[in-house]
matplotlib code that plots the C-alpha trace (Angstrom):
import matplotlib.pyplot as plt

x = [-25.5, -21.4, -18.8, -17.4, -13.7, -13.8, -11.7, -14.2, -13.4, -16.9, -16.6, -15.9, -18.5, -21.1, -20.1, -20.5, -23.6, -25.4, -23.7, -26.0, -29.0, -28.2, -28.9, -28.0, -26.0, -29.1, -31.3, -29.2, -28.3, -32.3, -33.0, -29.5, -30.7, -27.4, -26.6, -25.4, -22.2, -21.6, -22.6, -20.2, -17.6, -19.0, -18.7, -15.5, -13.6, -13.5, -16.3, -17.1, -21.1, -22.2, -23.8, -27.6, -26.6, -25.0, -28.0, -30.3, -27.5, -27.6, -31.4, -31.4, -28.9, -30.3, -26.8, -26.8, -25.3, -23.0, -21.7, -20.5, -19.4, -22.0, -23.1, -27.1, -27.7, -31.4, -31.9, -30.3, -31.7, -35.0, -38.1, -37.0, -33.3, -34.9, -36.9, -34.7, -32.6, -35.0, -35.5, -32.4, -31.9, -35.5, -33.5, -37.0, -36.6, -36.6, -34.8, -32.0, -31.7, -31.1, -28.9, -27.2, -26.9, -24.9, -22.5, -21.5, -20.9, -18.7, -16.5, -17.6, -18.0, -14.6, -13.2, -11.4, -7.8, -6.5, -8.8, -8.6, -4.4, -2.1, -1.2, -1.3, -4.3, -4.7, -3.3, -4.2, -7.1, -6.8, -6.4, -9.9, -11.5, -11.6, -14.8, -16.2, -16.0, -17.8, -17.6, -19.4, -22.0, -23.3, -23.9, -26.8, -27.6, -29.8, -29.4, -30.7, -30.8, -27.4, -28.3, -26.7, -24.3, -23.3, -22.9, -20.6, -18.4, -18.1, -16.8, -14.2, -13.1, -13.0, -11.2, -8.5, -7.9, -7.8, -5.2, -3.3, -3.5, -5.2, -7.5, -7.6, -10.0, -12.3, -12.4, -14.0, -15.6, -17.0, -19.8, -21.8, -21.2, -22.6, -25.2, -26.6, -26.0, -28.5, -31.2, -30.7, -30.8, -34.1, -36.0, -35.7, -36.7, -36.2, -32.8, -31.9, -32.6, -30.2, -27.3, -27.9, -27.0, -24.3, -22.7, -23.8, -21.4, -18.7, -19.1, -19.0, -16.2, -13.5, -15.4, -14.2, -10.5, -10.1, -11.7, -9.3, -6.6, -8.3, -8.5, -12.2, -15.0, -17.5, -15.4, -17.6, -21.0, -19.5, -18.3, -21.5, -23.8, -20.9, -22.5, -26.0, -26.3, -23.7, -26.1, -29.0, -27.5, -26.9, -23.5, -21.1, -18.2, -19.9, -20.4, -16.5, -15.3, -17.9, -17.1, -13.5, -13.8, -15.8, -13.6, -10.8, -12.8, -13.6, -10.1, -8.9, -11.6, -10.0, -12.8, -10.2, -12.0, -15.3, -13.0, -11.4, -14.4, -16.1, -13.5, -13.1, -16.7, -17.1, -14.0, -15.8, -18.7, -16.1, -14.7, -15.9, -15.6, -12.7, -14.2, -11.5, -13.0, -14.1, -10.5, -9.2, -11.9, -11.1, -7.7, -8.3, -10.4, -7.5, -4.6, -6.9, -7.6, -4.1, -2.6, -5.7, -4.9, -1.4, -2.5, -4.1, -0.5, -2.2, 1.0, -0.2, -3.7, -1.6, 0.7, -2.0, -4.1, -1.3, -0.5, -4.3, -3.9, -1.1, -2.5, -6.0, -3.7, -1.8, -4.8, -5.9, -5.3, -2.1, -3.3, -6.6, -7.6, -11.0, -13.8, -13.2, -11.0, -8.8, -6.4, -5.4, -4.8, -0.6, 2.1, 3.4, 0.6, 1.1, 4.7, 4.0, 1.2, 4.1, 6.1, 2.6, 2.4, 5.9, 6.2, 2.6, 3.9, 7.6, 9.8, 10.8, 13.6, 12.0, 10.0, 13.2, 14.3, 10.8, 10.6, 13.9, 13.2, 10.0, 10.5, 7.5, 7.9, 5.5, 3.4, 0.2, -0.6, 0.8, -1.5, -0.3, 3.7, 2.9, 1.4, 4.7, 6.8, 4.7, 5.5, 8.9, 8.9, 7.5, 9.7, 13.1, 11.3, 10.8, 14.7, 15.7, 16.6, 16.0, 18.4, 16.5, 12.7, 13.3, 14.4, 11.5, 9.0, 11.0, 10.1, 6.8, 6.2, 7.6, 5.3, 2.0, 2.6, -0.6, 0.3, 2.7, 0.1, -1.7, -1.7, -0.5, 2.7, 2.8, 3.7, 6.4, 8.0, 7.2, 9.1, 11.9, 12.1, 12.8, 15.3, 19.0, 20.0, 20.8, 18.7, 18.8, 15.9, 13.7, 12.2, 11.0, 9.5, 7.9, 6.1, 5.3, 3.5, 1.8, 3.8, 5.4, 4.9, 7.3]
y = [19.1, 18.8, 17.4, 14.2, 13.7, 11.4, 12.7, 12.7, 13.9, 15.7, 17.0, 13.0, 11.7, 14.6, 14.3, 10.3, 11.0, 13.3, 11.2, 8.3, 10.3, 11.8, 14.9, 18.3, 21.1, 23.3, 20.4, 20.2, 23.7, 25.1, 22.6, 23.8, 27.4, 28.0, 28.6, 26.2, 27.8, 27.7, 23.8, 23.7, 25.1, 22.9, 19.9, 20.4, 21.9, 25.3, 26.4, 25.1, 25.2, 25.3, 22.2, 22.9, 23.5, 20.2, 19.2, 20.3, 18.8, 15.5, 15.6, 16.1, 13.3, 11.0, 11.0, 10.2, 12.8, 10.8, 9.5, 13.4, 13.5, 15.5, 14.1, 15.0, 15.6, 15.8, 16.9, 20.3, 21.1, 22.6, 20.8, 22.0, 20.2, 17.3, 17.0, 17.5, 14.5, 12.7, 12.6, 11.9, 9.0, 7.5, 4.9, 5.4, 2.7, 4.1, 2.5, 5.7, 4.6, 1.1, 2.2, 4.6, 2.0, -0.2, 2.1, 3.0, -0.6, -0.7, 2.0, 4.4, 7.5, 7.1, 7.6, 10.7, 11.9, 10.2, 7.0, 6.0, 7.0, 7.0, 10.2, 13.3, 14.1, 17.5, 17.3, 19.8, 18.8, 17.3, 20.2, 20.4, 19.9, 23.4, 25.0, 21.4, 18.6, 18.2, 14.3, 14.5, 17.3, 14.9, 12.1, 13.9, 16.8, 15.3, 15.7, 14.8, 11.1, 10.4, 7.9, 4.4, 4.7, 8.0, 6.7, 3.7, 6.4, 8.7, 5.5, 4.7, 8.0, 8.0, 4.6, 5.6, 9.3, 7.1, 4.1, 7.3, 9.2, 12.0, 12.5, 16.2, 15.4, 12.9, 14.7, 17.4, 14.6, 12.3, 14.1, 14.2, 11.0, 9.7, 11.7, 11.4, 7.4, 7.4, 9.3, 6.6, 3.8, 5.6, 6.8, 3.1, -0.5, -4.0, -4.6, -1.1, -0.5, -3.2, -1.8, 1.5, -0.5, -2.0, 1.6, 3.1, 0.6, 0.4, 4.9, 4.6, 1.6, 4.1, 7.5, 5.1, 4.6, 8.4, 9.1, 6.7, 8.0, 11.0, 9.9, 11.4, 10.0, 9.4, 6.5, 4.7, 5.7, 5.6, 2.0, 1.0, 2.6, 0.4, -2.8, -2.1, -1.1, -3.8, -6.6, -4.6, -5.6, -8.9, -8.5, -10.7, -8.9, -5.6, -7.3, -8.2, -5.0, -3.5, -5.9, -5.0, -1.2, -1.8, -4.1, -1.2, 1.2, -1.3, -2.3, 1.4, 2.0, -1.0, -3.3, -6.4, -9.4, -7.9, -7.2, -10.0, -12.2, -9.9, -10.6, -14.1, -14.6, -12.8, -14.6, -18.0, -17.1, -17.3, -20.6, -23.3, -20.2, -20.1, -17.3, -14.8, -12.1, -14.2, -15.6, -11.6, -10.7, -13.3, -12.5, -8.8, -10.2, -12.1, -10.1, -7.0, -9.8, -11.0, -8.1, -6.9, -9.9, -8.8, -5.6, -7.1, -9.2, -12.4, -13.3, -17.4, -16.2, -13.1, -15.8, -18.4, -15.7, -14.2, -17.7, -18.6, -15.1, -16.0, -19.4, -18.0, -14.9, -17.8, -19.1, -15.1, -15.7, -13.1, -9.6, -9.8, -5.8, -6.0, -3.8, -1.7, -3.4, -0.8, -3.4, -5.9, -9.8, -10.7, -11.6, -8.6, -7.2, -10.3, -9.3, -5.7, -7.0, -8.9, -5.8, -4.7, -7.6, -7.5, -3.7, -4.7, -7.3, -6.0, -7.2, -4.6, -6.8, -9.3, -6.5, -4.4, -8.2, -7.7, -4.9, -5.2, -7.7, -6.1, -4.0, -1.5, -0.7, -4.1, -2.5, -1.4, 2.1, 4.8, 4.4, 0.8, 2.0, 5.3, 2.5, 0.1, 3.5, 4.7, 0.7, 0.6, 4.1, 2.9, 0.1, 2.2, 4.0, 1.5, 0.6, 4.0, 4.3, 8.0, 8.8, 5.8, 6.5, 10.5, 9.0, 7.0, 9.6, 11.8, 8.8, 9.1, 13.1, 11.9, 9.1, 10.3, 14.1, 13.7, 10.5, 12.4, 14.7, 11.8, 12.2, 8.7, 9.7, 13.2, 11.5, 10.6, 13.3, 15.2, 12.6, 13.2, 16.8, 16.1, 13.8, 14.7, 13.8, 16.4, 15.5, 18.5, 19.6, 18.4, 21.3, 22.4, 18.8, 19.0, 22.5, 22.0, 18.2, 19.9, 18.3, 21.2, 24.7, 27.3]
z = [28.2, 28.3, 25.8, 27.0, 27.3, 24.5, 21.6, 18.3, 14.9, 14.7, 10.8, 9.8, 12.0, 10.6, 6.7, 7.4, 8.5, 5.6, 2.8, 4.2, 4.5, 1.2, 2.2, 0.5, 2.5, 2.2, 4.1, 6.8, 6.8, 7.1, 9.4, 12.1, 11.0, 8.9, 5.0, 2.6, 2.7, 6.5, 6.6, 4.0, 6.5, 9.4, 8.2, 6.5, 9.9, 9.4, 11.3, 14.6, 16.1, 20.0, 21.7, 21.4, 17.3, 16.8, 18.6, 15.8, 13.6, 15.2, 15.1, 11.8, 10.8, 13.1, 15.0, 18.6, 20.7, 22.1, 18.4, 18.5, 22.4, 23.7, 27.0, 27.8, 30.9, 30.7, 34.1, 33.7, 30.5, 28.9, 28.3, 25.1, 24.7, 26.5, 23.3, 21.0, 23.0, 23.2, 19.4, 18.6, 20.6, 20.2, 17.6, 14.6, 12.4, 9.4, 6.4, 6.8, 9.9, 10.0, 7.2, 9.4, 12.7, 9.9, 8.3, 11.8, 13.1, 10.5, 11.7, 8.8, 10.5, 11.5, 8.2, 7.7, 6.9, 10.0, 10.0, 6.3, 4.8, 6.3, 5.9, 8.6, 10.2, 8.8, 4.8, 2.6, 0.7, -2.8, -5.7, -6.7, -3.5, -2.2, -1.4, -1.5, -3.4, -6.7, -6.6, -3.0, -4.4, -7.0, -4.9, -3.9, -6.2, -9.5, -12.9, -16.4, -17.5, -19.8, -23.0, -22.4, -25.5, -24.0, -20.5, -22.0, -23.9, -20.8, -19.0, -21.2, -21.3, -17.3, -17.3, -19.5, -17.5, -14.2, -15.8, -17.1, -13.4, -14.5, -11.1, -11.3, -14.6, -13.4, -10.2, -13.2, -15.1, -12.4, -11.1, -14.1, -15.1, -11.7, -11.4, -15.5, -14.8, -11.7, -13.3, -16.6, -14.1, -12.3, -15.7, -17.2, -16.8, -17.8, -19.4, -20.4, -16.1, -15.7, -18.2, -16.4, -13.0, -14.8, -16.1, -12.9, -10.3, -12.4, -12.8, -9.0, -9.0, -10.6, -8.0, -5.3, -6.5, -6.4, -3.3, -1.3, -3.5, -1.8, 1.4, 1.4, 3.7, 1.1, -0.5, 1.4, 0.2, -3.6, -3.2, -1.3, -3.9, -6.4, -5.0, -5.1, -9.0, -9.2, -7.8, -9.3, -12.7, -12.7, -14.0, -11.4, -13.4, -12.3, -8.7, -8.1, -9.2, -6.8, -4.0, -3.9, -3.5, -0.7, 1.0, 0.2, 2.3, 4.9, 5.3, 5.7, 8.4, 10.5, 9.6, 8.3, 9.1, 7.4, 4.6, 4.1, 4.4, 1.9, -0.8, -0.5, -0.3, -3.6, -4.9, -4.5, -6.6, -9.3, -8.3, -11.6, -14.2, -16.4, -18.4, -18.9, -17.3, -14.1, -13.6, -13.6, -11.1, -9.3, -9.3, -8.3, -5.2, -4.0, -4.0, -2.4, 0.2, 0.4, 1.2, 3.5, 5.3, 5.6, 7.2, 9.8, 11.0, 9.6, 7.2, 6.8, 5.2, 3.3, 1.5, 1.6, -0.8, -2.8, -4.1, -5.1, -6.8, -8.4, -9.5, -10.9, -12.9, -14.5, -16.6, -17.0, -21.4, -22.1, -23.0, -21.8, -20.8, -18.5, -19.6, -16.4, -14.6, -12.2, -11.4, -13.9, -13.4, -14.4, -13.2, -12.4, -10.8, -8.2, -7.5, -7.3, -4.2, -2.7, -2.1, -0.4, 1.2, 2.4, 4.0, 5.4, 7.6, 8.7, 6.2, 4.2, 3.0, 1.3, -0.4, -1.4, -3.2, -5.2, -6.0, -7.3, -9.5, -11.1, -13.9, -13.7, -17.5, -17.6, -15.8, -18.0, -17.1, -15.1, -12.5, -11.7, -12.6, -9.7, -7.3, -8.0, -7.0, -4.1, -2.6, -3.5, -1.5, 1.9, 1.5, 1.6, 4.5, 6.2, 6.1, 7.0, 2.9, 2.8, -0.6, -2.4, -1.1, -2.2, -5.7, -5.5, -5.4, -8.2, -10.4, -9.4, -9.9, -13.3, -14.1, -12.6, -10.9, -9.2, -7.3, -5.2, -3.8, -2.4, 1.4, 1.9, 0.1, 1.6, 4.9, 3.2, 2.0, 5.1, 7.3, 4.9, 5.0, 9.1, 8.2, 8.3, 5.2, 2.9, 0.1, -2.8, -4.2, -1.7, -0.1, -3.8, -4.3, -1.0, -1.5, -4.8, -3.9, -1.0, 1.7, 3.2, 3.5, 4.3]

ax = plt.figure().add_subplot(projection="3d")
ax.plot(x, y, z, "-o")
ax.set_aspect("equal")
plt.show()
């Protein structure tokens, strides 16, 4: 047995592979012969395992070898290994696995801090996600059932930290929430089952949003688990808003077609309902598809999208504030994907011309206001504006400090503190956000 040449980010491709198997760290860990703790340190990079271990690993996880670039060769191994190969690759068809064959045909396992931002391949990791993360720990560690009235209060609580970009909290607050929301959904039946579902997707809708903020590899897991309480509960509110974070975490593993098929898919199921809250789902739907279409080079269905968007957000009745919704259906919110759309497909220009006529103090929250700054950013980097995209961020750090430790926007500010424009203050701002360390 030998590694291939093949380059493979093993810790991605591993952590991919337990958060389908839902699997605790202890599992996996007395299985490979190894403590909690040192999985823990596997899987995140810090620790690095022999062949015949991430064999046992692999077993375990129902990973072929070759998914980790180890190349059998069966002839010079044990009886033993052979077995263990053999195992491994017999393809059981167990519902993890089919499960597992999926999520990697979808480029899942791929997702990491290269694969999903755009941000360096080795960031820091997100302030609370030393010593591992408690949002990943509670997809698969149980808890006590949460009461439904105290479920919907916990969710409006989380909704209004994440519109106010306070991730740091719900990076605190999250994990109980989702785990006390699966054991109501699990401990109940009939409709109270269903309004479990219901809390539960839209619990894991806003998990999602910070774990791509994140950049972390279970974003997938959290938005797949989104859509199956959403459909569970009936609710095609619940179902949209489920749909989209998926295609989010599609999109960012390179799966754009899928993606965009997903979302407009979904987005027909609306077509006929002029219900407020179907027209702002069904808005969301097509401006995450717009500009995923613009991501892929495909600027005809990009603009072709934006402008359905646009049209549905028109007849969205003034003021209406969705239940959950993480992105809201106006105007603004349509210009503010146009500068997206824009920088997505080469023309930072023609962003630069919206963005400059958007005035982000109409945008609802701080979350949306950090998200109109971080595009407004990439679009003075992208025209070699380095005085404009470092005031940029300072607005940012002043609207919604956590925003700027994102490691999409870290790139950012680490390509500026290469630059050779003297920009004051910038080495403070870059240390401080976690972009550079002296």
């Amino acid at each position: 047995m030998s590694r291939t040449t093949e380059k493979v980010d093993v810790p991605a491709v591993l952590r991919a592979a337990r958060a389908v198997k839902k699997a605790t760290l202890a599992e996996v860990g007395a299985h490979a012969g190894y403590s909690p703790s040192a999985m823990s340190r596997i899987l995140n990079g810090r620790m690095t395992v022999g062949d015949v271990a991430l064999l046992r690993i692999a077993q375990f996880l129902d990973i072929p070898p070759q998914r980790l670039g180890l190349d059998i060769d069966t002839a010079s191994t044990s009886p033993a290994r052979r077995a263990v190969a053999a195992r491994v690759t017999a393809g059981r068809e167990s519902e993890d696995e089919v499960r597992r064959r999926s999520f990697f045909a979808l480029g899942a396992a791929g997702i990491g801090a290269a694969a999903v931002g755009s941000g360096p391949a080795h960031a820091a990791p997100p302030p609370g996600s030393q010593g591992g993360d408690p949002l990943e720990r509670a997809l698969f560690d149980p808890a006590p059932p949460v009461r439904l009235s105290d479920l919907a209060a916990a969710l409006t609580r989380a909704r209004a930290d994440f519109r106010a970009a306070r991730y740091d909290r719900l990076r605190t607050t999250l994990p109980a929430l989702l785990s006390g929301a699966e054991a109501e959904r699990d401990a109940t039946s009939g409709l109270r089952r269903e309004r479990a579902n219901a809390a539960l997707a839209r619990a894991h809708v806003i998990a999602t949003e910070v774990a791509v903020k994140d950049s972390a590899d279970y974003a997938w897991v959290t938005a797949d688990r989104a859509l199956t309480a959403a459909r569970a509960s009936g609710s095609p509110v619940a179902v949209g808003e489920a749909a989209r974070v998926l295609a989010i975490t599609m999109r960012r593993s390179g799966r754009i077609t899928s993606a965009v098929q997903l979302l407009t898919a979904t987005a027909v199921g609306f077509d006929g309902d002029d219900g407020a809250e179907a027209l702002a789902v069904r808005t969301s739907l097509l401006l995450t598809a717009a500009y995923t279409s613009a991501t892929g080079g495909d600027a005809s269905g990009a603009h072709s999208l934006i402008e359905e968007a646009q049209e549905t957000a028109g007849r969205v009745p003034p003021g209406l504030v969705g239940a959950l919704f993480t992105v809201e259906a106006t105007a603004e919110q349509c210009t503010l994907y146009r500068i997206g759309l824009a920088t997505a497909l080469g023309d930072p220009d023609t962003g630069v011309r919206h963005a400059l006529g958007l005035d982000p103090t109409r945008m609802p929250t701080a979350e949306r206001r950090a998200r109109y700054l971080t595009d407004t950013a990439r679009v003075w980097d992208a025209l070699g504006e380095d005085r404009r995209t470092y005031n940029a961020l300072l607005a940012m750090e002043r609207t919604a400090p956590e925003e700027v430790r994102r490691p999409s926007v870290r790139a950012i500010t680490a390509r500026l503190v290469h630059s050779p424009t003297r920009l004051p203050g910038l080495r403070p701002f870059a240390t401080r956000t976690g972009a550079f360390t002296a």
